[in-house]
CHARMM-style PDB file with segment names, atoms N, HN, CA, C and O in Angstrom:
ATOM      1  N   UNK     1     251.209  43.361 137.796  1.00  0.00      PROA
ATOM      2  CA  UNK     1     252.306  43.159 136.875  1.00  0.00      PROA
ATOM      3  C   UNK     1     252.499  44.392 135.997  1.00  0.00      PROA
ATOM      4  O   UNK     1     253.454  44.558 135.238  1.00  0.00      PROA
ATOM      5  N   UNK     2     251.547  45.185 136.175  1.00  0.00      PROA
ATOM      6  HN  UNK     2     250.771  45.050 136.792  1.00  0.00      PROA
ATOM      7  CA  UNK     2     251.569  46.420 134.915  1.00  0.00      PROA
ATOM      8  C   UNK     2     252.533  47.494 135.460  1.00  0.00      PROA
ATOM      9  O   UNK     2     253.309  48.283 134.921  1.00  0.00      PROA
ATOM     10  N   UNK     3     252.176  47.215 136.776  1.00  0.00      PROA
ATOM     11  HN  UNK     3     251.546  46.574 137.214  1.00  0.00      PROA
ATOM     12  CA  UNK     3     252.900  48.775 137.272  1.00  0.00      PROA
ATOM     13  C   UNK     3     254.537  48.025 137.556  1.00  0.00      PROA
ATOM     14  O   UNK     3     255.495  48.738 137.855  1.00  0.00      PROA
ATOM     15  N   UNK     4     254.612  47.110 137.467  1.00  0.00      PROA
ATOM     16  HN  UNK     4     253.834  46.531 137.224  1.00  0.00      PROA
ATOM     17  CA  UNK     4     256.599  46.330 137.644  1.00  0.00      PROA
ATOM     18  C   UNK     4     256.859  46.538 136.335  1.00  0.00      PROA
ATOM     19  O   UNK     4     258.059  46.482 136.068  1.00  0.00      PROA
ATOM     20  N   UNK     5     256.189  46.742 135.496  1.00  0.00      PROA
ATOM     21  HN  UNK     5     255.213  46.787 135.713  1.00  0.00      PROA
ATOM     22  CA  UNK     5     256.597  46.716 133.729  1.00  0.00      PROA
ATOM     23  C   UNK     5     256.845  48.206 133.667  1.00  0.00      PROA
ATOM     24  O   UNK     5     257.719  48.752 132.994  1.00  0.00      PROA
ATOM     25  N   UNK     6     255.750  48.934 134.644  1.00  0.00      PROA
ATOM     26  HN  UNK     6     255.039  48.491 135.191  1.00  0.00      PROA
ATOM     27  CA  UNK     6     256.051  50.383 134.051  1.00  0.00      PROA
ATOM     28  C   UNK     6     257.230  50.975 134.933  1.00  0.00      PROA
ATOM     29  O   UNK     6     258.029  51.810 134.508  1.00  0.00      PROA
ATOM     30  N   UNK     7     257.241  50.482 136.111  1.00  0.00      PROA
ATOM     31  HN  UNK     7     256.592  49.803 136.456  1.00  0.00      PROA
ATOM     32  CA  UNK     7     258.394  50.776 137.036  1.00  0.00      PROA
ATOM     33  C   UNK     7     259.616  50.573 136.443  1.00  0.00      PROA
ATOM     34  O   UNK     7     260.345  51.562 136.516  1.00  0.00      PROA
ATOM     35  N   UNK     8     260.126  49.533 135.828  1.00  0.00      PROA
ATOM     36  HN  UNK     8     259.533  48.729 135.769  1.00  0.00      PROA
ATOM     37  CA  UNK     8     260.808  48.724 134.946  1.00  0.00      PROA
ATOM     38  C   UNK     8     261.430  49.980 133.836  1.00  0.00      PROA
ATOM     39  O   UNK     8     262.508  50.569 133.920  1.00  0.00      PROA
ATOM     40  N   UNK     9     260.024  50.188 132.491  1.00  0.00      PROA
ATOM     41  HN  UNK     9     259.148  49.709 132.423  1.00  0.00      PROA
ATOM     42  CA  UNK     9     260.585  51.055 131.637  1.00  0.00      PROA
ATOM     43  C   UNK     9     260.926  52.450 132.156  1.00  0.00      PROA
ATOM     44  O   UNK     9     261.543  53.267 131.472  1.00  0.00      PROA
ATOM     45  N   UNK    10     260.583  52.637 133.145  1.00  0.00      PROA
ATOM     46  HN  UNK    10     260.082  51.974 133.701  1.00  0.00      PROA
ATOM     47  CA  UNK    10     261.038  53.886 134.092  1.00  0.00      PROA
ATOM     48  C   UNK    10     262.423  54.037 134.560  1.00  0.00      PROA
ATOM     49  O   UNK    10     263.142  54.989 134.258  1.00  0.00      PROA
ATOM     50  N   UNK    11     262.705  53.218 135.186  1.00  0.00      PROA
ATOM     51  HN  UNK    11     262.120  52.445 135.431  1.00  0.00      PROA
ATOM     52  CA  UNK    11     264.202  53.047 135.238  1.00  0.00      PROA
ATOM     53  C   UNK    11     264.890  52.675 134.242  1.00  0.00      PROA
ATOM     54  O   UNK    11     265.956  53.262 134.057  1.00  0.00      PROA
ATOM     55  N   UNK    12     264.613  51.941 133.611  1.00  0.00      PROA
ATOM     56  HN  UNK    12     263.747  51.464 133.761  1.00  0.00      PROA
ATOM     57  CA  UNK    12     265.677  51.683 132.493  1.00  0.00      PROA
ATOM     58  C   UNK    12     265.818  53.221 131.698  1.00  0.00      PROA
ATOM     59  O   UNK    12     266.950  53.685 131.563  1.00  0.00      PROA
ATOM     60  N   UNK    13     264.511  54.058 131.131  1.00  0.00      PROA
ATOM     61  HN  UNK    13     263.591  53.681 131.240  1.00  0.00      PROA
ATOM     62  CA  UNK    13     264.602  55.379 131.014  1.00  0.00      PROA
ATOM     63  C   UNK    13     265.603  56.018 131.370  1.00  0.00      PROA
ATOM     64  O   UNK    13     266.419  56.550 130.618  1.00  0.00      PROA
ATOM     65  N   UNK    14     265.612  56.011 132.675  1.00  0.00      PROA
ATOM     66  HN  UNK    14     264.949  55.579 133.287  1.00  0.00      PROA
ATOM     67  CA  UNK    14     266.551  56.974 133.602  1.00  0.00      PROA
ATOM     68  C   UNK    14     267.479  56.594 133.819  1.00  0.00      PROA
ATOM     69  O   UNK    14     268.267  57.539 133.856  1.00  0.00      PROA
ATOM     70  N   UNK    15     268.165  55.292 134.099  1.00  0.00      PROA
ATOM     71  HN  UNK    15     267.525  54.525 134.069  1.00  0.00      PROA
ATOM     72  CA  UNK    15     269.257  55.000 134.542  1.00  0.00      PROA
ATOM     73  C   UNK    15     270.000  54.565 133.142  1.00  0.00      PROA
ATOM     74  O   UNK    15     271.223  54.585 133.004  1.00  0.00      PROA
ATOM     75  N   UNK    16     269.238  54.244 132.316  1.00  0.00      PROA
ATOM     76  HN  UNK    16     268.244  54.228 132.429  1.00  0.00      PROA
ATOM     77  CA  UNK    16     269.959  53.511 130.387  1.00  0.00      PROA
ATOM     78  C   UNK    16     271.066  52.188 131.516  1.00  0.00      PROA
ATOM     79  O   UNK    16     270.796  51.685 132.607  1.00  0.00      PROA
ATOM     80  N   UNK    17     272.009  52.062 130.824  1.00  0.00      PROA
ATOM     81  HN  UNK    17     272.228  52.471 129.938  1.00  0.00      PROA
ATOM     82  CA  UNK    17     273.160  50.413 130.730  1.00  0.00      PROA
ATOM     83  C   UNK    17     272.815  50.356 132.270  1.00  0.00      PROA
ATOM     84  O   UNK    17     272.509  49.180 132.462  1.00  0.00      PROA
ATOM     85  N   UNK    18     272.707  51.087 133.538  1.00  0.00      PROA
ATOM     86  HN  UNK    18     272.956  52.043 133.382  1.00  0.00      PROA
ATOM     87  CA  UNK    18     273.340  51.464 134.622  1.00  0.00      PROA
ATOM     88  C   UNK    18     271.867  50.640 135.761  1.00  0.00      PROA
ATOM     89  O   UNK    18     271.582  50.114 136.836  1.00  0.00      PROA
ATOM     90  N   UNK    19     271.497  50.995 134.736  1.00  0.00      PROA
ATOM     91  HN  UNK    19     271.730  51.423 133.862  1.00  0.00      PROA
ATOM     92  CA  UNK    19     270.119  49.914 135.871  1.00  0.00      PROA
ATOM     93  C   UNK    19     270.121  48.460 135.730  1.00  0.00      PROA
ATOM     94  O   UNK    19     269.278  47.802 136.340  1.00  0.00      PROA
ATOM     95  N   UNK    20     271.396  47.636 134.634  1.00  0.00      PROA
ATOM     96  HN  UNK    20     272.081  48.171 134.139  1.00  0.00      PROA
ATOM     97  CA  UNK    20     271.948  46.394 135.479  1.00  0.00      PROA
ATOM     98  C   UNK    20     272.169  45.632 135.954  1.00  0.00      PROA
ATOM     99  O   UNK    20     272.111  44.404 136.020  1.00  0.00      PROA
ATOM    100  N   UNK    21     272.782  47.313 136.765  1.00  0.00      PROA
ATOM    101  HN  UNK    21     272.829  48.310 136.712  1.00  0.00      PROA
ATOM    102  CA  UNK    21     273.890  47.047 137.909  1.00  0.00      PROA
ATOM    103  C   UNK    21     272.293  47.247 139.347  1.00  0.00      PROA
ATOM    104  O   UNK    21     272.547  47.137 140.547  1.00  0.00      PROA
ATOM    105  N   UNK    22     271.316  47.437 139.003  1.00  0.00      PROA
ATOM    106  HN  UNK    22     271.110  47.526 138.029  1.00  0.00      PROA
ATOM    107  CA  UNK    22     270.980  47.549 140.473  1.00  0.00      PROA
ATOM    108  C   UNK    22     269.626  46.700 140.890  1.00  0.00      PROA
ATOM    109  O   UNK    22     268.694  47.076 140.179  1.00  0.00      PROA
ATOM    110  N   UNK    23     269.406  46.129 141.407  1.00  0.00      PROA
ATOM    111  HN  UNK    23     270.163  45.824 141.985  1.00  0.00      PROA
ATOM    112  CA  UNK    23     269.171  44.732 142.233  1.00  0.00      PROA
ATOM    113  C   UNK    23     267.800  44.812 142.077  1.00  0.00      PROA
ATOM    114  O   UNK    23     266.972  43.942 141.805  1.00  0.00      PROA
ATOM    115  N   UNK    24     267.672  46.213 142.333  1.00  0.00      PROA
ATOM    116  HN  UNK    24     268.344  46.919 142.554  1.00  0.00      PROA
ATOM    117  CA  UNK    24     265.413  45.831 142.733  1.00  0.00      PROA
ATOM    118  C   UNK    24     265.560  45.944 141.239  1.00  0.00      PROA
ATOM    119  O   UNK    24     265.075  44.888 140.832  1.00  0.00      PROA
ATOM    120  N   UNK    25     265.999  46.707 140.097  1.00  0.00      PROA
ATOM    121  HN  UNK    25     266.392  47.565 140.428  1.00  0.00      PROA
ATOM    122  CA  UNK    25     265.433  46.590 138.897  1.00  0.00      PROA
ATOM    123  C   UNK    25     265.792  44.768 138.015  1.00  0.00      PROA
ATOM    124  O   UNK    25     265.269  44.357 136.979  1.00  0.00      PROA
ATOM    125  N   UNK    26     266.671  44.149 138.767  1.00  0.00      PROA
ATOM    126  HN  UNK    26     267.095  44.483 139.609  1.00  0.00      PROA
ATOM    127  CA  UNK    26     266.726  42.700 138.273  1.00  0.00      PROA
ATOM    128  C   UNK    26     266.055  41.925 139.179  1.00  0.00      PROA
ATOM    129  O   UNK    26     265.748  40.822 138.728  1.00  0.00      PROA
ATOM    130  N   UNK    27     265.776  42.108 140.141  1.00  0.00      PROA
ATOM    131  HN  UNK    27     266.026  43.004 140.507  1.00  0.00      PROA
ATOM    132  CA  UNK    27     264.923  41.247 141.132  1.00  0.00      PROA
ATOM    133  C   UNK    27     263.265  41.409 140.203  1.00  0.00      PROA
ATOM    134  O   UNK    27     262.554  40.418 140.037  1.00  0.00      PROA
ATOM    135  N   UNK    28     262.803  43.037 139.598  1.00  0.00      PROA
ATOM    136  HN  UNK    28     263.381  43.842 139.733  1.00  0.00      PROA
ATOM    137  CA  UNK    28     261.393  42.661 139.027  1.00  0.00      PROA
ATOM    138  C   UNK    28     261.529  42.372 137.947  1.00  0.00      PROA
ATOM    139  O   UNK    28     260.621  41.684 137.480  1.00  0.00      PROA
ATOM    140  N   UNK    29     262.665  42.724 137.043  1.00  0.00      PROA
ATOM    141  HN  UNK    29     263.403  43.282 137.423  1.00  0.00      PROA
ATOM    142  CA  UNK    29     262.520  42.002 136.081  1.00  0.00      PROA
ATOM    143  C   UNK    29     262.529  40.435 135.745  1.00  0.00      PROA
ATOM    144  O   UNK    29     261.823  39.939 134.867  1.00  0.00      PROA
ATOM    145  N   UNK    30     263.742  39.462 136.850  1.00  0.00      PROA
ATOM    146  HN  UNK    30     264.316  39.865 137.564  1.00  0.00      PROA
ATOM    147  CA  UNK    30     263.087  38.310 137.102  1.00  0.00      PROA
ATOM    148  C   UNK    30     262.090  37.838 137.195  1.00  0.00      PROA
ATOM    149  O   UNK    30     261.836  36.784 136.612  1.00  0.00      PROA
ATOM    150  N   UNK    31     261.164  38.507 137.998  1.00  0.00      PROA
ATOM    151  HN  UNK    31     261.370  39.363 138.472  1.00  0.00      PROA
ATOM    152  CA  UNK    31     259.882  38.176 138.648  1.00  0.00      PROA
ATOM    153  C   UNK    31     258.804  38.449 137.649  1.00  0.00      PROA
ATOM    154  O   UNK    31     257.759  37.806 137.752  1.00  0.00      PROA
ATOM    155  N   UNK    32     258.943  39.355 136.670  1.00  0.00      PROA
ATOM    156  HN  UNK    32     259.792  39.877 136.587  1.00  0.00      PROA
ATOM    157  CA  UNK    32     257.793  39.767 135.692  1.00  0.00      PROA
ATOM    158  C   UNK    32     258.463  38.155 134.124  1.00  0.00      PROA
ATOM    159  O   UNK    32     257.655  37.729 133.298  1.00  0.00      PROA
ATOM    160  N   UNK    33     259.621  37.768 134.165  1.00  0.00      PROA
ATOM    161  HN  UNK    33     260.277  38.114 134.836  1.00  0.00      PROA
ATOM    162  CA  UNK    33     259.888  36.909 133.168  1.00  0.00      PROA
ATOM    163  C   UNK    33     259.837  35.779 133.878  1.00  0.00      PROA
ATOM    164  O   UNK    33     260.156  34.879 133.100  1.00  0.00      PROA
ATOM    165  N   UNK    34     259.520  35.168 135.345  1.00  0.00      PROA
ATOM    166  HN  UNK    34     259.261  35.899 135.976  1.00  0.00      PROA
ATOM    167  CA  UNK    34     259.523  33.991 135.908  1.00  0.00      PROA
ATOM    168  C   UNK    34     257.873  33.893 135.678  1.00  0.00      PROA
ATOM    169  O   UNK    34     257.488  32.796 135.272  1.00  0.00      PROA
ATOM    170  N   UNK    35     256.595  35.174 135.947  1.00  0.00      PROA
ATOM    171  HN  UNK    35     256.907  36.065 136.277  1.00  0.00      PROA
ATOM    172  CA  UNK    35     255.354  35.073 135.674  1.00  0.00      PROA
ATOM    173  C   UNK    35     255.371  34.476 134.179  1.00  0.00      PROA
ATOM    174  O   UNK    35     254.951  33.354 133.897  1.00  0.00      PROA
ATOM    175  N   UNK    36     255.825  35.233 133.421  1.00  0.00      PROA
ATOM    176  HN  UNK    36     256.167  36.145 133.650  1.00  0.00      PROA
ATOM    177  CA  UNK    36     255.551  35.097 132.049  1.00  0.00      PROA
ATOM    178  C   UNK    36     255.855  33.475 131.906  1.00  0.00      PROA
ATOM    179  O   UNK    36     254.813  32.969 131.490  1.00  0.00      PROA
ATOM    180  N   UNK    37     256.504  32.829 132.021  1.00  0.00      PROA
ATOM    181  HN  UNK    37     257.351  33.241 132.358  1.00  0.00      PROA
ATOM    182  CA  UNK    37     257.248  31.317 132.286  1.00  0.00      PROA
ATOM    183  C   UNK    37     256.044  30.692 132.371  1.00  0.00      PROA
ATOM    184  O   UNK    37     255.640  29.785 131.644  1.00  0.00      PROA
ATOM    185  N   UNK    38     255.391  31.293 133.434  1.00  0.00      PROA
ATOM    186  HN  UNK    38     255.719  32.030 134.024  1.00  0.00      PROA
ATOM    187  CA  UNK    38     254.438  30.086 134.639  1.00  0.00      PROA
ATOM    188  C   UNK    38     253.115  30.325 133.586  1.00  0.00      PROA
ATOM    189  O   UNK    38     252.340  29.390 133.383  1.00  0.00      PROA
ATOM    190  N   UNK    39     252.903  31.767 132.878  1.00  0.00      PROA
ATOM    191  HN  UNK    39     253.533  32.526 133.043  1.00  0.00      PROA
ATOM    192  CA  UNK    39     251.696  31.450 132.657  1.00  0.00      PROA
ATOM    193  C   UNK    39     252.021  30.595 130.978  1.00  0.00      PROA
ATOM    194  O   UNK    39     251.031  30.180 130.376  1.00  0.00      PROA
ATOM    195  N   UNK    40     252.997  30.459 130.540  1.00  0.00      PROA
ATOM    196  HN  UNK    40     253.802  30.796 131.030  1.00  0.00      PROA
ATOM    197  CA  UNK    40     253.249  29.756 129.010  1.00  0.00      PROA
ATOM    198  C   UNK    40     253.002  28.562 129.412  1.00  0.00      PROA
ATOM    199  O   UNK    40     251.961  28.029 129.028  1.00  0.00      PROA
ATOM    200  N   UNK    41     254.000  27.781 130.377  1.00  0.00      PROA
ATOM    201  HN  UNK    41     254.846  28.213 130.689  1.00  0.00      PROA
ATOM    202  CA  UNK    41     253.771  26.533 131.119  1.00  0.00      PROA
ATOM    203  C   UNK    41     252.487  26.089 131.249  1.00  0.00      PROA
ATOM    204  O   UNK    41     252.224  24.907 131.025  1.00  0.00      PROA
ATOM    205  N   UNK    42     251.400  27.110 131.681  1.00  0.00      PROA
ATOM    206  HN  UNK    42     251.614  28.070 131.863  1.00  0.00      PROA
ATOM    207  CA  UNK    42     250.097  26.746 132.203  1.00  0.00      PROA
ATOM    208  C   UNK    42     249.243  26.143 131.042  1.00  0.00      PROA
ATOM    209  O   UNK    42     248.561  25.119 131.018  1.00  0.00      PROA
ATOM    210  N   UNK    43     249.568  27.395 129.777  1.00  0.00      PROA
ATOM    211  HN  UNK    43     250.123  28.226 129.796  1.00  0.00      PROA
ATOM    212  CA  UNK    43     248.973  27.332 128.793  1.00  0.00      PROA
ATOM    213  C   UNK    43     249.482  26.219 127.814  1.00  0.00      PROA
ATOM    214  O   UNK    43     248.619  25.856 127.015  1.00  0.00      PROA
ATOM    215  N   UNK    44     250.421  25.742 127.729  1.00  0.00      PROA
ATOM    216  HN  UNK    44     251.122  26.037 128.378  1.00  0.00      PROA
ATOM    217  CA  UNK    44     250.833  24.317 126.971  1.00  0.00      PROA
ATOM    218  C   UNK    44     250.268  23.082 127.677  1.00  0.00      PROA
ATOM    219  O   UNK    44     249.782  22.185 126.988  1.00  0.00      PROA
ATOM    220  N   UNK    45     250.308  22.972 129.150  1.00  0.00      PROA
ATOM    221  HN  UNK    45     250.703  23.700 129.709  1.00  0.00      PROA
ATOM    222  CA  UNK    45     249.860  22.342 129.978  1.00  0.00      PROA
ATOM    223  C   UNK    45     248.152  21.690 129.633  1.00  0.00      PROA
ATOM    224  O   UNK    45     247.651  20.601 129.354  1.00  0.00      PROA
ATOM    225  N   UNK    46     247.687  23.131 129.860  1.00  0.00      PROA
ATOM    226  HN  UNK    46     248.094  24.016 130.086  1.00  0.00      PROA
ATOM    227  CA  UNK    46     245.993  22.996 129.386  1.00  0.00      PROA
ATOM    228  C   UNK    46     245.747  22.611 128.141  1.00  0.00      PROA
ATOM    229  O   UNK    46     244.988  21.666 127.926  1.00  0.00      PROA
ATOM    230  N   UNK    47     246.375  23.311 127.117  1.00  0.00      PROA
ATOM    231  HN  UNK    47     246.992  24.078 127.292  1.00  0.00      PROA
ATOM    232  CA  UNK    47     246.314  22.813 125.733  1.00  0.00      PROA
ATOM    233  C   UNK    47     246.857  21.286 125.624  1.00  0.00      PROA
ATOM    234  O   UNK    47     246.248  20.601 124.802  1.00  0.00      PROA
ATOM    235  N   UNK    48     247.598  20.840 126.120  1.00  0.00      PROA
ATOM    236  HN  UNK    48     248.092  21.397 126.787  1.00  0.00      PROA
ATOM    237  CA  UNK    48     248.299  18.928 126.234  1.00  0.00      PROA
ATOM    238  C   UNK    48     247.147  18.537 126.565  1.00  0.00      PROA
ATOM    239  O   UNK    48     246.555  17.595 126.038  1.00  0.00      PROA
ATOM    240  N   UNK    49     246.734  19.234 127.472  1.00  0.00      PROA
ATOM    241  HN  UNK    49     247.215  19.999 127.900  1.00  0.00      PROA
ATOM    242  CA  UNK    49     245.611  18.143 128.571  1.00  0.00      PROA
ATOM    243  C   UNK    49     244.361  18.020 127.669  1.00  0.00      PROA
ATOM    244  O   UNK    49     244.056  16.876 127.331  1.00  0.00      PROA
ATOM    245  N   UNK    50     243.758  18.832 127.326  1.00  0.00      PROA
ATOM    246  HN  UNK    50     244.006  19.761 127.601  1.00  0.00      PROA
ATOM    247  CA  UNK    50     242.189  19.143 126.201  1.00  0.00      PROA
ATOM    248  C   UNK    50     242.822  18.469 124.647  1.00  0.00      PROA
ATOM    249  O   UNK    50     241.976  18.167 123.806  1.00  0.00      PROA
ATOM    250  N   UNK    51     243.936  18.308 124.398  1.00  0.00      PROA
ATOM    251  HN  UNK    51     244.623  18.554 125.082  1.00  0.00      PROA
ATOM    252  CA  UNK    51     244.088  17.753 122.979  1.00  0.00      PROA
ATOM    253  C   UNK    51     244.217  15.889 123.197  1.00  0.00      PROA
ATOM    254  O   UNK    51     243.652  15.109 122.431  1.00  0.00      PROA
ATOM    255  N   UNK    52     245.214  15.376 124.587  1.00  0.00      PROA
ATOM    256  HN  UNK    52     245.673  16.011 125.209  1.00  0.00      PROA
ATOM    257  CA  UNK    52     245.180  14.525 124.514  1.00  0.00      PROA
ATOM    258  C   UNK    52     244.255  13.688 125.708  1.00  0.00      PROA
ATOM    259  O   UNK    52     244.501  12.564 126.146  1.00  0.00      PROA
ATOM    260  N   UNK    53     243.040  14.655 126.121  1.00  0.00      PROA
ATOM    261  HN  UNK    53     242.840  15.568 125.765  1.00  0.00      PROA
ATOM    262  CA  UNK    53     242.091  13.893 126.825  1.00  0.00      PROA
ATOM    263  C   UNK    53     242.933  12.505 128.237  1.00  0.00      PROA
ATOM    264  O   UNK    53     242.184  11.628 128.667  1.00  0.00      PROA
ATOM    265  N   UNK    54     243.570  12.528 128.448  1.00  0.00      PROA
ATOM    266  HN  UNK    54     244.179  13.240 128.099  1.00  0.00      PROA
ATOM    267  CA  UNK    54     243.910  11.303 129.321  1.00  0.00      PROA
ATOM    268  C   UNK    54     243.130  10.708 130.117  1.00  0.00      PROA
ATOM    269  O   UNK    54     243.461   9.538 130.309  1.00  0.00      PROA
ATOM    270  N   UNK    55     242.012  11.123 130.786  1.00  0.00      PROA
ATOM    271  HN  UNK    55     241.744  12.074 130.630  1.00  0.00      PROA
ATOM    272  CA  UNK    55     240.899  10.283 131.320  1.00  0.00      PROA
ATOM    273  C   UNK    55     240.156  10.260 130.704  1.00  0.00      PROA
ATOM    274  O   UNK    55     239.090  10.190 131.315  1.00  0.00      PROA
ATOM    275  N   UNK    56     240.026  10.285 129.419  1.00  0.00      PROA
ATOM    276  HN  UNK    56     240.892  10.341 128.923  1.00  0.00      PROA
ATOM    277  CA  UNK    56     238.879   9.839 128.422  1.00  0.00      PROA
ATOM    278  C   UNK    56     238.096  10.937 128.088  1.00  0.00      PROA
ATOM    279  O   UNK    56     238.275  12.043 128.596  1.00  0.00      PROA
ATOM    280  N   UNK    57     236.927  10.610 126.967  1.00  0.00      PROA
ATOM    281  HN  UNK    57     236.781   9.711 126.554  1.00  0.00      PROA
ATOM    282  CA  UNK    57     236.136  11.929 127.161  1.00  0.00      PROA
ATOM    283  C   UNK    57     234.917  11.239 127.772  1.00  0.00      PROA
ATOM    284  O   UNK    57     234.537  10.094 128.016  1.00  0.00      PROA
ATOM    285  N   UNK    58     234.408  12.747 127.923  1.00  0.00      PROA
ATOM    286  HN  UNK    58     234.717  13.677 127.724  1.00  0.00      PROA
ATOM    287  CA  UNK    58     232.926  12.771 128.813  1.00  0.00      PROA
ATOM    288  C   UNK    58     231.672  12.261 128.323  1.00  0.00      PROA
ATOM    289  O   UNK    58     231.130  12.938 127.449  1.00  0.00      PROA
ATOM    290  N   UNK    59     231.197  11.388 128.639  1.00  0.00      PROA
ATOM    291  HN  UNK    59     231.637  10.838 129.349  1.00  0.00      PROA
ATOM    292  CA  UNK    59     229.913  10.612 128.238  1.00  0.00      PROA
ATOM    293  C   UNK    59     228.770  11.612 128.171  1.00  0.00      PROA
ATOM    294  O   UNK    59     228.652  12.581 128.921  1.00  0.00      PROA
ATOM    295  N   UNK    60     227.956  11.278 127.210  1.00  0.00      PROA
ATOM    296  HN  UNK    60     228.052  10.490 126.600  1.00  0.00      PROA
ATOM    297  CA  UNK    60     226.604  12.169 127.714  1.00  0.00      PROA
ATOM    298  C   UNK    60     225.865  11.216 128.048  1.00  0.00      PROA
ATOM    299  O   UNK    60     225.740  10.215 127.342  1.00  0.00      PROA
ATOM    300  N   UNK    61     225.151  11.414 129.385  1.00  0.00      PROA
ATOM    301  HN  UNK    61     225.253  12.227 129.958  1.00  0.00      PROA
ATOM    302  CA  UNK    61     224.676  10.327 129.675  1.00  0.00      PROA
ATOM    303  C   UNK    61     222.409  10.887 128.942  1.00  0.00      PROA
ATOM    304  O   UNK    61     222.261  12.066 128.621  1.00  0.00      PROA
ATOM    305  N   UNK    62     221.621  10.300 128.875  1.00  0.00      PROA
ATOM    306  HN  UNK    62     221.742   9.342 129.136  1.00  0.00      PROA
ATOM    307  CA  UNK    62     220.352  10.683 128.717  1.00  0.00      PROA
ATOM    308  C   UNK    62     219.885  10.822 129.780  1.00  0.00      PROA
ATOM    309  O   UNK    62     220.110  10.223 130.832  1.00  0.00      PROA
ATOM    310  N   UNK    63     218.664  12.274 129.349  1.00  0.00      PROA
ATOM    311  HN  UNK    63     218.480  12.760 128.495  1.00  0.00      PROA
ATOM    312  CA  UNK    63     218.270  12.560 130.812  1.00  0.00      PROA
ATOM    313  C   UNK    63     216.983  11.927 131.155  1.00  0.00      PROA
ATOM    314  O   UNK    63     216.161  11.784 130.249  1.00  0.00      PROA
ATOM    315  N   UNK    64     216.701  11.522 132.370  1.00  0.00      PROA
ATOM    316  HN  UNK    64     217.369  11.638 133.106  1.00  0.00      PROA
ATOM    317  CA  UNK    64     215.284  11.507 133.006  1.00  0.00      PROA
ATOM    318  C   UNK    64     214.505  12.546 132.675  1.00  0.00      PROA
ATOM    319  O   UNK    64     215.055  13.645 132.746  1.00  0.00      PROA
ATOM    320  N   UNK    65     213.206  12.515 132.279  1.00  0.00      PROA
ATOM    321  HN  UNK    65     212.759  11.623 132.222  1.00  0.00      PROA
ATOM    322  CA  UNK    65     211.841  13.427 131.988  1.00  0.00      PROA
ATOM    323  C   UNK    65     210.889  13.022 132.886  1.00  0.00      PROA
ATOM    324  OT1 UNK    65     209.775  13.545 132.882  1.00  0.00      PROA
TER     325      UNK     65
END
């Protein structure tokens, strides 16, 4: 993802308003803001799941010696 970000400020550099208009630079920029999406999603997801426990919490059970 680092090098589509740097590819990214590279063209936009060089091309300024005009990069757009051209397809691979909106095809990665989609693709670097559709990641960003998936990993926020993930992270609200996990955080829902650990705050509201839905299968209960975990027993400690005692151990055998």
């Amino acid at each position: 993802m680092g090098q589509w970000l740097s590819g990214l400020f590279r063209t936009a550099d060089e091309m300024r308003l005009a990069a757009l208009g051209d397809a691979e630079f909106l095809d990665t920029a989609y693709r670097l803001l559709g990641g960003a999406v998936a990993n926020i999603a993930a992270l609200v997801f996990m955080t829902a799941i650990s705050y509201f426990k839905p299968l209960g919490k975990i027993r400690k059970t005692a151990r055998k010696s």
